[in-house]
C-alpha positions in Angstrom: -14.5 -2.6 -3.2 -11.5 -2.3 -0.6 -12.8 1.0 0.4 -16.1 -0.6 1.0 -15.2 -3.3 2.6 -12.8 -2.2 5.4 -15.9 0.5 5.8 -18.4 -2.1 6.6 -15.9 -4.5 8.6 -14.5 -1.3 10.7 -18.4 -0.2 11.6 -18.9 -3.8 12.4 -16.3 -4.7 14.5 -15.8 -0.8 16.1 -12.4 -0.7 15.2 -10.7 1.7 13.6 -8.1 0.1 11.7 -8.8 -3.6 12.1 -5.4 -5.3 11.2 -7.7 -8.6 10.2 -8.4 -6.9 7.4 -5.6 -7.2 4.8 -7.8 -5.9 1.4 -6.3 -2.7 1.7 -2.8 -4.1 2.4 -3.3 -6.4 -1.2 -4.1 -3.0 -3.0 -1.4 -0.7 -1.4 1.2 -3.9 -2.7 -0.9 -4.2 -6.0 -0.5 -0.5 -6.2 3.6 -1.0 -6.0 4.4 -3.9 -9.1 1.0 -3.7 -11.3 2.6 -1.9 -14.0 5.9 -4.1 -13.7 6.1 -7.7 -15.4 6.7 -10.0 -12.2 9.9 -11.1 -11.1 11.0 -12.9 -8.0 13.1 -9.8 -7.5 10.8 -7.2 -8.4 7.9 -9.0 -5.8 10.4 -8.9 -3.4 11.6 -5.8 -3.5 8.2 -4.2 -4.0 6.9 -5.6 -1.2 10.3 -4.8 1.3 9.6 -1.3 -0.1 5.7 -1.0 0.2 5.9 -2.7 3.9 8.7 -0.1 4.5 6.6 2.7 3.3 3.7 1.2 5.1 5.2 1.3 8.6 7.3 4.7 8.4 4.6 6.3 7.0 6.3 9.5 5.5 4.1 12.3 4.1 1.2 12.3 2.8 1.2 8.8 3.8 0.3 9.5 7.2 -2.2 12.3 5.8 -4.4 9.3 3.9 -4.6 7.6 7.1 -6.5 10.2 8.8 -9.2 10.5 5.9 -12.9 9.2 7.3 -13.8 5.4 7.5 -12.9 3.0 5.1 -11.3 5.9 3.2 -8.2 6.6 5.5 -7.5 2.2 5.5 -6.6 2.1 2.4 -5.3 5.4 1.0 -2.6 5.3 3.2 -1.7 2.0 1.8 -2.3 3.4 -1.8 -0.2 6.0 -0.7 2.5 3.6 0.2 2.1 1.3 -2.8 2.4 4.9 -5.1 6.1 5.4 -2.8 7.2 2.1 -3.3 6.4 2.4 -7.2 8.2 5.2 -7.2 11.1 3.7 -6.2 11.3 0.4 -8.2 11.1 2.7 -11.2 14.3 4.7 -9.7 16.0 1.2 -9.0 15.2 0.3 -12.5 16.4 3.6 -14.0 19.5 3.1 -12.3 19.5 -1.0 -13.9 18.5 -3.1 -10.6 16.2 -4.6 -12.8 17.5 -5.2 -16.8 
């Protein structure tokens, strides 16, 4: 669906990556805590890290974003969200989070 839709709005509007659009943003961040019961902390901190991630845009990150159309929104945001998840699961190895 967020593919999909940032397809449609993107053709639409004739921008590339129209920042209005926030679904893909909502599924790189899902993509970060969905396998983590929520927290105040562990929102927080998954979304410092996926907005981190999301600007800096280390490799592939920046890879994703240059797949076609409504493809290359949101995988780099996926990509972000898979970073970030990465990294609250090494903060809670190391006991941020027990």
């Amino acid at each position: 669906v967020a593919v999909w839709s940032c397809e449609f709005y993107r053709l639409r509007s004739g921008v590339e990556d129209p920042s209005e659009v926030v679904v893909d943003e909502v599924a790189g961040f899902y993509t970060a805590v969905v396998f983590w019961e929520p927290s105040w902390i562990l929102l927080s901190a998954g979304f410092v890290l996926f907005r981190f991630f999301d600007i800096l845009k280390p490799f592939p990150v920046r890879l994703a974003e240059k797949l076609p159309g409504g493809a290359g929104i949101v995988a780099d945001d996926l990509a972000a969200g898979a970073y970030s998840a990465l990294c609250l699961w090494g903060l809670h190895r190391v006991g941020l989070f027990s």
